[in-house]
C-alpha positions as CSV (number, residue, x, y, z in Angstrom):
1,X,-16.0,-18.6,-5.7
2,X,-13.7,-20.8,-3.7
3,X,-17.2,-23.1,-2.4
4,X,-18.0,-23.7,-5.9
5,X,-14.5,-24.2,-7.1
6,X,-13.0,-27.0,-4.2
7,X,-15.4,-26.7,-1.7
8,X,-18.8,-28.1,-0.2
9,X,-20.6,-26.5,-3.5
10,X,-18.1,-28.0,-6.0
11,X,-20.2,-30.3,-8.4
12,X,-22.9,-29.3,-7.2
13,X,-23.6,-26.4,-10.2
14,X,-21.7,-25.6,-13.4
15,X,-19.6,-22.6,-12.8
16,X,-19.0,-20.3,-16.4
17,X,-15.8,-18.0,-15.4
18,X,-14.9,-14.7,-16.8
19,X,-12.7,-11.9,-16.3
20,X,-14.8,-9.4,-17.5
21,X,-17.3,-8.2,-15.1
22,X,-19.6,-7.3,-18.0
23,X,-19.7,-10.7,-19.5
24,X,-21.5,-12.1,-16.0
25,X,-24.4,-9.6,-17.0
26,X,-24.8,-10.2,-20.0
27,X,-25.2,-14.3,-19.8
28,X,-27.8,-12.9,-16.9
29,X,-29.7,-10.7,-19.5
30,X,-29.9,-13.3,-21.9
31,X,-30.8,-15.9,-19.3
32,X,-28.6,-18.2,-19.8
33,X,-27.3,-18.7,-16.3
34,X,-29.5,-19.0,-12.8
35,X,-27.6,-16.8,-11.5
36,X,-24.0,-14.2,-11.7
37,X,-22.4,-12.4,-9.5
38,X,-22.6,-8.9,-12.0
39,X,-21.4,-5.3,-11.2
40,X,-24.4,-3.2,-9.4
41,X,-25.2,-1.1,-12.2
42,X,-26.7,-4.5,-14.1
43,X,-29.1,-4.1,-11.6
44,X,-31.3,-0.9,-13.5
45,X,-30.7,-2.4,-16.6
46,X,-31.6,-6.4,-16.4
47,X,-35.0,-7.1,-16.6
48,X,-36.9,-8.7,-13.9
49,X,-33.9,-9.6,-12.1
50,X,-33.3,-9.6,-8.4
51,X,-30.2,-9.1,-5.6
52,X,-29.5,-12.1,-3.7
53,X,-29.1,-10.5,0.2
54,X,-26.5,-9.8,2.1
55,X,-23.6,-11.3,-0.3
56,X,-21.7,-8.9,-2.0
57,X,-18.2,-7.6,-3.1
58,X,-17.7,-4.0,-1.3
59,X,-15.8,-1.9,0.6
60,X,-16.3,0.3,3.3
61,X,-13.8,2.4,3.3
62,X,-10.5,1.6,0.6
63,X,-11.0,-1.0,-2.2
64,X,-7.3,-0.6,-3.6
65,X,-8.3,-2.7,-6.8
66,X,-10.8,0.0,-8.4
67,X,-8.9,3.2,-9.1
68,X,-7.8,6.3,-11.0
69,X,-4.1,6.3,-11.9
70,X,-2.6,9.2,-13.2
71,X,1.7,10.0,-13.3
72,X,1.4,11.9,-10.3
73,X,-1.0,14.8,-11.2
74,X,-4.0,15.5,-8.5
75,X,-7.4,14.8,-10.1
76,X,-8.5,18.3,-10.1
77,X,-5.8,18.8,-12.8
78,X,-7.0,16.3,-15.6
79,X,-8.4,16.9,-18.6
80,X,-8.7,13.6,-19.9
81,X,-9.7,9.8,-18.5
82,X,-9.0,6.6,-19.9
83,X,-11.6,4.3,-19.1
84,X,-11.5,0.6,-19.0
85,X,-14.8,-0.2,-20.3
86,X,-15.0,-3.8,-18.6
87,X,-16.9,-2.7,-15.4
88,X,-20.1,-0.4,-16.1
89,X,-20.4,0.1,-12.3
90,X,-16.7,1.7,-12.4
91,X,-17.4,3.5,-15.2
92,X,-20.1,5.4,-13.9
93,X,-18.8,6.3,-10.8
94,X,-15.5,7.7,-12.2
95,X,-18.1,9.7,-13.9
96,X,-19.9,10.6,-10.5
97,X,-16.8,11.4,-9.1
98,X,-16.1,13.9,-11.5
99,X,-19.4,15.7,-12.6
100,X,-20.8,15.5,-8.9
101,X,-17.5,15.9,-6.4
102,X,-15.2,17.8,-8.7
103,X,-17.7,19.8,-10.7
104,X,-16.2,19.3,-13.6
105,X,-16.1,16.9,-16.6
106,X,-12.7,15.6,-18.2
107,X,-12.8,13.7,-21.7
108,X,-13.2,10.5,-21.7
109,X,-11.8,8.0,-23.7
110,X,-12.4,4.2,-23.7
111,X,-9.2,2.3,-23.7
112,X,-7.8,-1.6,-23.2
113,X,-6.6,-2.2,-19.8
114,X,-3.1,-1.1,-19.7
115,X,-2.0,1.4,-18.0
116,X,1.3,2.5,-19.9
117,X,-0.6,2.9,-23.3
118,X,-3.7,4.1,-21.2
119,X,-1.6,7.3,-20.0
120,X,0.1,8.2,-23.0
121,X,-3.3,9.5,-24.5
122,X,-4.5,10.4,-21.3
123,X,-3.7,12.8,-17.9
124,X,-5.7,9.5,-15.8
125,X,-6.9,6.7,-16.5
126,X,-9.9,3.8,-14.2
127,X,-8.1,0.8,-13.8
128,X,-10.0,-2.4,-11.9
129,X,-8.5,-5.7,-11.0
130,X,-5.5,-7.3,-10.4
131,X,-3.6,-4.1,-11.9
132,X,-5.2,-1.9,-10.0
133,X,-4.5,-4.0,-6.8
134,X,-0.8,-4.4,-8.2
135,X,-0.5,-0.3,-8.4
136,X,-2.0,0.3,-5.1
137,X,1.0,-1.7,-3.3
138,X,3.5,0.9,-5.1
139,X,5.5,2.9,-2.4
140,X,5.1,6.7,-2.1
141,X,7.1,8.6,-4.7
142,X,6.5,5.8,-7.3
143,X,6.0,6.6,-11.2
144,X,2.5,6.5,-10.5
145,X,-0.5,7.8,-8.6
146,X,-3.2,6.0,-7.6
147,X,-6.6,7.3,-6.6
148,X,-9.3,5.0,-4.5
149,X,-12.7,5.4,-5.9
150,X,-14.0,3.8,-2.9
151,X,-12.3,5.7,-0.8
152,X,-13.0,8.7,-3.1
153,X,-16.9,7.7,-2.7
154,X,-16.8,7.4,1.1
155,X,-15.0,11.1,1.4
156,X,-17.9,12.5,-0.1
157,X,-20.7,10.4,1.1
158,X,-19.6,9.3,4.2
159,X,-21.0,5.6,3.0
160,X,-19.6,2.2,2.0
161,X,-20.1,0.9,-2.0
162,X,-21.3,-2.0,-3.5
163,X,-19.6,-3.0,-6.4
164,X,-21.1,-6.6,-7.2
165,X,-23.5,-8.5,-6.1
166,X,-25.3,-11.5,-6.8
167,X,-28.5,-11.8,-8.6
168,X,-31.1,-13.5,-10.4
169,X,-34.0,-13.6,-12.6
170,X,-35.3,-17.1,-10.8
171,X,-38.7,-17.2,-8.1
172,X,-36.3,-18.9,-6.0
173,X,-32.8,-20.0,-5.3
174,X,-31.3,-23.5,-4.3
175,X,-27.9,-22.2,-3.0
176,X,-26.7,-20.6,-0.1
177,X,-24.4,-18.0,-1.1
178,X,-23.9,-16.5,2.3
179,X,-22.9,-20.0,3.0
180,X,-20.7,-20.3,0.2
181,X,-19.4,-16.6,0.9
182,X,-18.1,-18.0,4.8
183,X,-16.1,-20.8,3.6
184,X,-14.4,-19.1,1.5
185,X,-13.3,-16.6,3.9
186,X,-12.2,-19.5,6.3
187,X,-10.1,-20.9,3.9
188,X,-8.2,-17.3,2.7
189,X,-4.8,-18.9,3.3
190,X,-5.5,-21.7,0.7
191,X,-6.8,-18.7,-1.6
192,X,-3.6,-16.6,-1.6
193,X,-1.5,-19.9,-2.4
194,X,-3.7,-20.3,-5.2
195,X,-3.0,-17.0,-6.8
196,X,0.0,-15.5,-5.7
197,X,1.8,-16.2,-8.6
198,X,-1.0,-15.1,-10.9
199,X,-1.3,-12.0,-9.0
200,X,2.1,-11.3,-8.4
201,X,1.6,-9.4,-4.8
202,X,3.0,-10.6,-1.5
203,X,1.0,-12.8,0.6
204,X,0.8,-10.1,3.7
205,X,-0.6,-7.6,0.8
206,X,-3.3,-10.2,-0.5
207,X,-4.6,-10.9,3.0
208,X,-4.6,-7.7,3.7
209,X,-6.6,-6.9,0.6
210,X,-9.1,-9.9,1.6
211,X,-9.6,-9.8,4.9
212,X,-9.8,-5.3,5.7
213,X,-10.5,-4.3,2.2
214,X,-13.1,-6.2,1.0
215,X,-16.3,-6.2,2.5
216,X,-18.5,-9.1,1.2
217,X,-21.7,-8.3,3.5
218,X,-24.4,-5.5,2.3
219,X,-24.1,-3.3,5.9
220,X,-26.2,-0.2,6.1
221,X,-23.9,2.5,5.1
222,X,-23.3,-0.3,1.6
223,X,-26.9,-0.3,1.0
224,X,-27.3,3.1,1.4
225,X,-24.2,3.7,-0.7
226,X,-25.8,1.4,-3.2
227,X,-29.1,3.4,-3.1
228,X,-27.4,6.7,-4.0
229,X,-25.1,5.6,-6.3
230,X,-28.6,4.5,-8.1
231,X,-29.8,7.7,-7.8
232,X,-27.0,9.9,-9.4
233,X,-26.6,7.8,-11.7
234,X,-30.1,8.5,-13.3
235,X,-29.2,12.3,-12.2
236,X,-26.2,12.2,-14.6
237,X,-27.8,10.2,-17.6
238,X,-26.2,7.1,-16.8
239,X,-29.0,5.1,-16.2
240,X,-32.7,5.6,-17.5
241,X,-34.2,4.2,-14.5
242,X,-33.6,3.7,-10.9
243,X,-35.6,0.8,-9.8
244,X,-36.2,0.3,-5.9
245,X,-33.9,-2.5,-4.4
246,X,-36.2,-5.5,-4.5
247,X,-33.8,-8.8,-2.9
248,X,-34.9,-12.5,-3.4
């Protein structure tokens, strides 16, 4: 976003920001926007829409800002998950990390996005976002116990995962996101300045988290990790249909 916001894009579109991930596909859905940056999922359930290459919010390996949390239990022991309902993509793959990796199925509860009230009514709980990425920078032996999914997904898949993308339901597109995307990454140290006190993590941790754990290019291993994530989603009754990838 940092293009659109102060840099060669700015002025050059209106930008509508949210914090919900959910709320980006739904102003796609309802067309009132050219185009979002939405979790994956939206994909199978937006009509007529399409990915915009290459551009993409992912990780190969660790994402540190999507995961279970629990008060030091291992997964295998829960019986219940909280759910922060904001991200659908998130959702479902806590889901497909359970019913598919761990063969079994916990209860699930949806729940506001905090984590103190999240575990009192529940052994875990999906946390995404800044909290997630605040928990993940605990040290070992901490009050609580954090669980990557991405690094959950690759374990059992051997692949990378998408979590957003870009997308449209236009012919064509005027902007050059992968454009956009670079100049953003060249100007990271002007990003952490920007946030660091809204984030409330150390400069070292949010490079870190920008530059290794985010991946913000569709590789291979993230398409194909896109791909089956598709697929067992539909498997599980997430989704009703998996539609092929089709990319403006």
């Amino acid at each position: 976003m940092w293009s659109f916001l102060y840099g060669k894009n700015h002025g050059n579109v209106e930008i509508i920001l949210d914090t919900a991930p959910a709320r980006s596909a739904e102003l796609l859905a309802q067309d009132r926007v050219d185009a979002a940056l939405v979790p994956v999922i939206a994909y199978q359930m937006i009509t007529d829409v399409r990915l915009i290459p290459d551009v993409c919010v992912g990780a190969k390996e660790r994402v540190r800002s999507v995961c279970l949390v629990t008060k030091g239990n291992e997964l295998f022991d829960v019986s219940s998950v909280a759910l922060d309902t904001s991200s659908r993509t998130s959702v479902a793959l806590t889901k497909i990390v359970f019913r598919e990796f761990m063969g079994f199925e916990p209860e699930w509860k949806d729940a506001a996005p905090d984590i103190d009230k999240m575990l009192l009514g529940a052994d875990a709980a999906l946390l995404i976002g800044d909290p997630a990425l605040r928990l993940s920078a605990l040290p070992a032996g901490a009050a609580y116990r954090t669980f990557d999914l991405a690094e959950l997904w690759r374990q059992h898949t051997g692949l990378g995962f998408v979590f957003a993308m870009w997308m449209t339901r236009r012919d064509s597109d005027t902007i050059n996101f992968a454009a956009a995307r670079d100049e953003g990454l060249a100007h990271i140290d002007q990003i952490i300045a920007n946030y660091e006190t809204d984030i409330r993590l150390g400069p070292d941790e949010m490079r870190k988290y920008l530059s290794e754990n985010i991946s913000y290019s569709v590789d291979e291993s993230m398409q194909r990790g896109m791909e089956l994530y598709f697929h067992l989603a539909q498997k599980n009754g997430l989704l009703t249909e998996n539609k092929p990838l089709v990319f403006i």
